[in-house]
VMD Tcl script that builds the backbone (N, CA, C; Angstrom):
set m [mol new atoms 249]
animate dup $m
set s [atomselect $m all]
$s set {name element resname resid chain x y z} {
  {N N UNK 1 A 0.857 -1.172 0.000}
  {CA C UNK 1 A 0.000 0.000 0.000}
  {C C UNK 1 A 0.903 1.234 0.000}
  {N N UNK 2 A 0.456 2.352 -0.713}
  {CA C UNK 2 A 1.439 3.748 -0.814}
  {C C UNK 2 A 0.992 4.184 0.067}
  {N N UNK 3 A 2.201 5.222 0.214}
  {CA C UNK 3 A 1.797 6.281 1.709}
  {C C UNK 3 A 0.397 6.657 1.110}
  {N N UNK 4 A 0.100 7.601 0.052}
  {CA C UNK 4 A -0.736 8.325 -0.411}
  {C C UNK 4 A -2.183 7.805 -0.151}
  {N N UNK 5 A -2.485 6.279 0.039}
  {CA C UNK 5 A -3.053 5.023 -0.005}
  {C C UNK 5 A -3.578 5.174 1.527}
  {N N UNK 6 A -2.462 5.205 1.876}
  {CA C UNK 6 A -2.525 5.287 3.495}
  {C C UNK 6 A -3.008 6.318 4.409}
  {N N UNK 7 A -2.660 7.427 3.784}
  {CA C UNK 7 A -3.380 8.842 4.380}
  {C C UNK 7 A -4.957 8.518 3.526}
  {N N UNK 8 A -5.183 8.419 2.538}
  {CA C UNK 8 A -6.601 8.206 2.209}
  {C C UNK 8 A -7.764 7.141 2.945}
  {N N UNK 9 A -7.068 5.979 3.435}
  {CA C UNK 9 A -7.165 4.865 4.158}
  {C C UNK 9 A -7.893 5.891 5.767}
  {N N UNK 10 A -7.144 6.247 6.313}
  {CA C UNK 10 A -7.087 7.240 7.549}
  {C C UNK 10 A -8.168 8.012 7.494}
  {N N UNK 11 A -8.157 8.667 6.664}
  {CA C UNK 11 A -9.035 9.857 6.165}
  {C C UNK 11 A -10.529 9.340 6.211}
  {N N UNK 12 A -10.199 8.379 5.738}
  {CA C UNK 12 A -11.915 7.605 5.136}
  {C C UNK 12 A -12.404 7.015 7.075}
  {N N UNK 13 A -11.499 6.607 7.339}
  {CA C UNK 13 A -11.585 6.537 8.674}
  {C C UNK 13 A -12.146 7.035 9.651}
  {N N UNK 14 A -11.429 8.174 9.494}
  {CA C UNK 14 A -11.823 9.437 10.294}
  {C C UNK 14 A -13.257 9.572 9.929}
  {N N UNK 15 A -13.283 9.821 8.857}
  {CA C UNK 15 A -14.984 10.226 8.639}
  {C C UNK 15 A -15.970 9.226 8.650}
  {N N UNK 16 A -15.337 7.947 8.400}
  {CA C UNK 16 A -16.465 7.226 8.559}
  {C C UNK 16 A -17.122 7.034 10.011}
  {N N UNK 17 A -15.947 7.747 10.921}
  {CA C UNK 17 A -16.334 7.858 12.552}
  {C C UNK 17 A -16.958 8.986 12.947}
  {N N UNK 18 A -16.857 10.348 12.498}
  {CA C UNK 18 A -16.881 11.039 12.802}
  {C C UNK 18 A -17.306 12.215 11.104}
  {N N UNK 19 A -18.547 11.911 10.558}
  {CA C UNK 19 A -18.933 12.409 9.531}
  {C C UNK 19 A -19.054 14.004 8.867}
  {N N UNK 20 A -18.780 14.472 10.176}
  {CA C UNK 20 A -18.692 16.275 10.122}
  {C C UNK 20 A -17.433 16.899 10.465}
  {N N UNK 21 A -16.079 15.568 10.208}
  {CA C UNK 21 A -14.919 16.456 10.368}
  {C C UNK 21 A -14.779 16.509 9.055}
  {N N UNK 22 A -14.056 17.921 9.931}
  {CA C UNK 22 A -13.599 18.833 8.483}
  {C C UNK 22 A -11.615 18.109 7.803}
  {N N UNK 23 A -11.887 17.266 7.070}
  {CA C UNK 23 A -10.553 17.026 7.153}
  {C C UNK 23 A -10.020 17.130 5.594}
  {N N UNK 24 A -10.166 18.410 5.101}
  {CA C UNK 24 A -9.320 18.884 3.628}
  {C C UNK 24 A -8.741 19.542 3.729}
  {N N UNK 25 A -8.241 20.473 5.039}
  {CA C UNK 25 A -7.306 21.293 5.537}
  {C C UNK 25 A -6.084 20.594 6.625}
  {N N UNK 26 A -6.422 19.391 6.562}
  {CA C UNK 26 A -5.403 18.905 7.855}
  {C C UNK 26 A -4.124 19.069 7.079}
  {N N UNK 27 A -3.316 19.833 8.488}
  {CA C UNK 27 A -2.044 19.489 8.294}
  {C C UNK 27 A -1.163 18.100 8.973}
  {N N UNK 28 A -0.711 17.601 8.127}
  {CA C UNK 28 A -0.706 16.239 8.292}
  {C C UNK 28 A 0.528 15.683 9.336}
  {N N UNK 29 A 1.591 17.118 9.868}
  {CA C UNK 29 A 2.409 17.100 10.943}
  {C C UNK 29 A 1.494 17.429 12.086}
  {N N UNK 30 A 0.762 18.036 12.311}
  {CA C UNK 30 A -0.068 18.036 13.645}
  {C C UNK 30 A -1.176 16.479 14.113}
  {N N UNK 31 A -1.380 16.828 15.792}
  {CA C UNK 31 A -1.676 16.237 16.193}
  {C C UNK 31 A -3.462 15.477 15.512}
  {N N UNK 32 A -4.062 14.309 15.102}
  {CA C UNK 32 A -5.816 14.556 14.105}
  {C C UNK 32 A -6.282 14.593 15.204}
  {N N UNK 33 A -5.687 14.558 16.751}
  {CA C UNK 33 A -6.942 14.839 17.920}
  {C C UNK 33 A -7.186 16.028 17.661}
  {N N UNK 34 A -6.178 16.757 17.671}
  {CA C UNK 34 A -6.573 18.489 18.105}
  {C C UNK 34 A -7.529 19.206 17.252}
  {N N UNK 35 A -6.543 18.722 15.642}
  {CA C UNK 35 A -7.319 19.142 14.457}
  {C C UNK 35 A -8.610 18.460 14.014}
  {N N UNK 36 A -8.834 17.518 14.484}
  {CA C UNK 36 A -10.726 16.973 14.239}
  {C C UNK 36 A -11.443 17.118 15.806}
  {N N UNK 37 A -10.637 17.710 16.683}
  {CA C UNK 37 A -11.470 17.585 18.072}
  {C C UNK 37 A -11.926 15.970 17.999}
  {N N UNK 38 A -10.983 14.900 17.946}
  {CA C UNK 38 A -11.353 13.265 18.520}
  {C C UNK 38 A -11.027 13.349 20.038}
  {N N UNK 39 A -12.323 12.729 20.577}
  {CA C UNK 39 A -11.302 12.133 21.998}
  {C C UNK 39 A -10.928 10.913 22.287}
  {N N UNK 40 A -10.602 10.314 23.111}
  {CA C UNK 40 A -10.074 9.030 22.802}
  {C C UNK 40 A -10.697 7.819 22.833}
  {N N UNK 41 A -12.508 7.782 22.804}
  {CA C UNK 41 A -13.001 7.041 22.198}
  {C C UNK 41 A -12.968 6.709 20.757}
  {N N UNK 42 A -12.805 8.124 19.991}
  {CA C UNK 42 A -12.918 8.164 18.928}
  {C C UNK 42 A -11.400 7.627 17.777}
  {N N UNK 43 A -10.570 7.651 18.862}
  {CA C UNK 43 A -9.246 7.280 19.033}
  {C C UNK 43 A -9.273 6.125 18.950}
  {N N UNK 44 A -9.358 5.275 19.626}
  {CA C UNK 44 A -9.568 3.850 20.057}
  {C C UNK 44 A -10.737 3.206 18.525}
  {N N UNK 45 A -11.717 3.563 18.398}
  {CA C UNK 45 A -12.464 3.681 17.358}
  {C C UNK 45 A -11.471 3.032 15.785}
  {N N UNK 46 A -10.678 4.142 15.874}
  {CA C UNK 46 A -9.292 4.391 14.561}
  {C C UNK 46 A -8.801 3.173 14.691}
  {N N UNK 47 A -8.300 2.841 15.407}
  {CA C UNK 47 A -7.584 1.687 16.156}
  {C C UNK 47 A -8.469 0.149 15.558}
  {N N UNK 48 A -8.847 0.133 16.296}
  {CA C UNK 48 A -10.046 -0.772 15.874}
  {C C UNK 48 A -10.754 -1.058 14.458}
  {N N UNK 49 A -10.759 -0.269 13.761}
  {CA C UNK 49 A -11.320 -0.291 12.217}
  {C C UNK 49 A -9.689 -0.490 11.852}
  {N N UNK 50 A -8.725 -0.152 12.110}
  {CA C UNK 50 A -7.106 -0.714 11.310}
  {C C UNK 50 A -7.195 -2.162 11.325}
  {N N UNK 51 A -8.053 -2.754 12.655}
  {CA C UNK 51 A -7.674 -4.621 12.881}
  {C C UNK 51 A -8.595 -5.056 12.172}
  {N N UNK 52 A -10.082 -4.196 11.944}
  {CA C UNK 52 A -11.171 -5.270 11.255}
  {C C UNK 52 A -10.507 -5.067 9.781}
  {N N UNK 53 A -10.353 -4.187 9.266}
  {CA C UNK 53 A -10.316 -3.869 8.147}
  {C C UNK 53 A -8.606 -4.606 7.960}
  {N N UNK 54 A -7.643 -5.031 8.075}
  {CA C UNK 54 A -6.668 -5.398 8.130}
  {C C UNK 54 A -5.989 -6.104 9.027}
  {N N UNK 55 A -6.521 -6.641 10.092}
  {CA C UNK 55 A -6.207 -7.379 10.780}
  {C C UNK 55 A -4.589 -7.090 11.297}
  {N N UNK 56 A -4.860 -5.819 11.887}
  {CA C UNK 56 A -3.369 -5.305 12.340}
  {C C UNK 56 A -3.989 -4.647 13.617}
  {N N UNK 57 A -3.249 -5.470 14.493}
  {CA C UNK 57 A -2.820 -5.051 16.377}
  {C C UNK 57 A -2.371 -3.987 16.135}
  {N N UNK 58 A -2.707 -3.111 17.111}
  {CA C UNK 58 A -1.900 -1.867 17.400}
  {C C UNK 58 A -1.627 -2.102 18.923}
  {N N UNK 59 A -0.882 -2.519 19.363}
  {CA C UNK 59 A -0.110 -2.339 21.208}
  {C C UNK 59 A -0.531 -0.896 21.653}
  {N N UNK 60 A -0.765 -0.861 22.587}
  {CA C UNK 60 A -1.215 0.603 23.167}
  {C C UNK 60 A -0.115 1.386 23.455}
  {N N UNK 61 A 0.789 0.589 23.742}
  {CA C UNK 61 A 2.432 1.688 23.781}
  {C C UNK 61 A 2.445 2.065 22.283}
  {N N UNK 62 A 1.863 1.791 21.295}
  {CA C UNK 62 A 2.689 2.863 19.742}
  {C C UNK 62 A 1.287 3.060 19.363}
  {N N UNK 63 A 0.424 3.594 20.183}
  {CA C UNK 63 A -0.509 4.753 20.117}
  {C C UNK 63 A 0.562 5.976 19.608}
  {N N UNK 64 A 0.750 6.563 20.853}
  {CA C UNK 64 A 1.082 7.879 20.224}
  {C C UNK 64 A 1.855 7.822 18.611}
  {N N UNK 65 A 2.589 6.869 18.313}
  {CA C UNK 65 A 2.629 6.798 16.564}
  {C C UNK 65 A 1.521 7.138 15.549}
  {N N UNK 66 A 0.650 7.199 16.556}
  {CA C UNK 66 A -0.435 7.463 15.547}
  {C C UNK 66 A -1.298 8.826 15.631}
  {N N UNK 67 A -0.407 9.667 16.146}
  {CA C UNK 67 A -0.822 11.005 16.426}
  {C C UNK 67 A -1.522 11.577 15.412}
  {N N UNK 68 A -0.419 11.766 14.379}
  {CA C UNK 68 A -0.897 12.291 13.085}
  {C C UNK 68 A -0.661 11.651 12.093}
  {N N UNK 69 A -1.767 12.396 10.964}
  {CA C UNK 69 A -1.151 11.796 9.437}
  {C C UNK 69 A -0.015 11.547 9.125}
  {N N UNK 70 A 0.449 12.046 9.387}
  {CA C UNK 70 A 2.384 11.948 8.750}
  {C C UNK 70 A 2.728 10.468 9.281}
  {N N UNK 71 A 2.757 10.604 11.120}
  {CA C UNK 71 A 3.133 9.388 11.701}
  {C C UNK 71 A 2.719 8.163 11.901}
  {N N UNK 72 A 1.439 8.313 11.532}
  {CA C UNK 72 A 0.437 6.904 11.455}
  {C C UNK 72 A 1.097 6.700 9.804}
  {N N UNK 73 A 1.160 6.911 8.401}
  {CA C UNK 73 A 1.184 7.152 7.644}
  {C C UNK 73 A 3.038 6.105 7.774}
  {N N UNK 74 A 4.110 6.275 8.318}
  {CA C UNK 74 A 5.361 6.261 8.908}
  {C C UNK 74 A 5.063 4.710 9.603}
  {N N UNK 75 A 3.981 4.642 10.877}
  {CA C UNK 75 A 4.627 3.757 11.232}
  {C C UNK 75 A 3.662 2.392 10.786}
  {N N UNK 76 A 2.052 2.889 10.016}
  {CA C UNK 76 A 1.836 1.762 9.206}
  {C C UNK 76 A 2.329 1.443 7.807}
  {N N UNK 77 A 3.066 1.769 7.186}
  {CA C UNK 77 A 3.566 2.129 5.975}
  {C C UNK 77 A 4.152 0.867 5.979}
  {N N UNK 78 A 5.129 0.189 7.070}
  {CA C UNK 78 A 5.861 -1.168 6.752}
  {C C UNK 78 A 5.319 -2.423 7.155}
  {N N UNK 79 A 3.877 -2.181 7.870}
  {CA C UNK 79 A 3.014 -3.405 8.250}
  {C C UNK 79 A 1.961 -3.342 6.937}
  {N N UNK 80 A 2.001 -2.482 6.071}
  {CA C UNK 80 A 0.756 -2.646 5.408}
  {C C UNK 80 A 1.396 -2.618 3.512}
  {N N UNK 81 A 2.615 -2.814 3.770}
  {CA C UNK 81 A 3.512 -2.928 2.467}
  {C C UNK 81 A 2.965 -3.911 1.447}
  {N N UNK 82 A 2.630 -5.219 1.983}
  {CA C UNK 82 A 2.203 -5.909 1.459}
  {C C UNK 82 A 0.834 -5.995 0.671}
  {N N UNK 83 A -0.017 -5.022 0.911}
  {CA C UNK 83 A -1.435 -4.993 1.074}
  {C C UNK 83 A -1.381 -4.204 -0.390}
}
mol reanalyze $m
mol bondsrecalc $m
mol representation Tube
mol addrep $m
């Protein structure tokens, strides 16, 4: 899967959780809590649609990897190479 793949992947994510974020302005080095106002249900949520949809664990210690676009983007990029 391409990065490009991968931020779109996210994106679709996001909204499919949360249908009234605004996410065509994200900057993709900042935090998507701050910039979509998620809290960490909605967090956990993200998380969870990565395993159904791909059957990929996320450990709760490399949460914060998944702050933002950029870094979710970084640290699923080599678990989802194959895909």
């Amino acid at each position: 899967m391409t990065r490009d793949a991968i931020k779109d992947v996210i994106i679709e994510i996001v909204q499919d959780i949360d249908e009234d974020a605004e996410t065509v302005n994200l900057d993709a080095d900042e935090p998507l809590r701050d910039q979509l106002d998620l809290d960490s249900m909605d967090f956990l949520d993200i998380v969870m649609e990565l395993r159904k949809r791909y059957k990929l664990q996320v450990p709760e210690e490399d949460y914060p990897e998944l702050a933002s676009l950029n870094s979710c983007v970084n640290y699923l990029e080599p678990k989802l190479k194959d895909l």
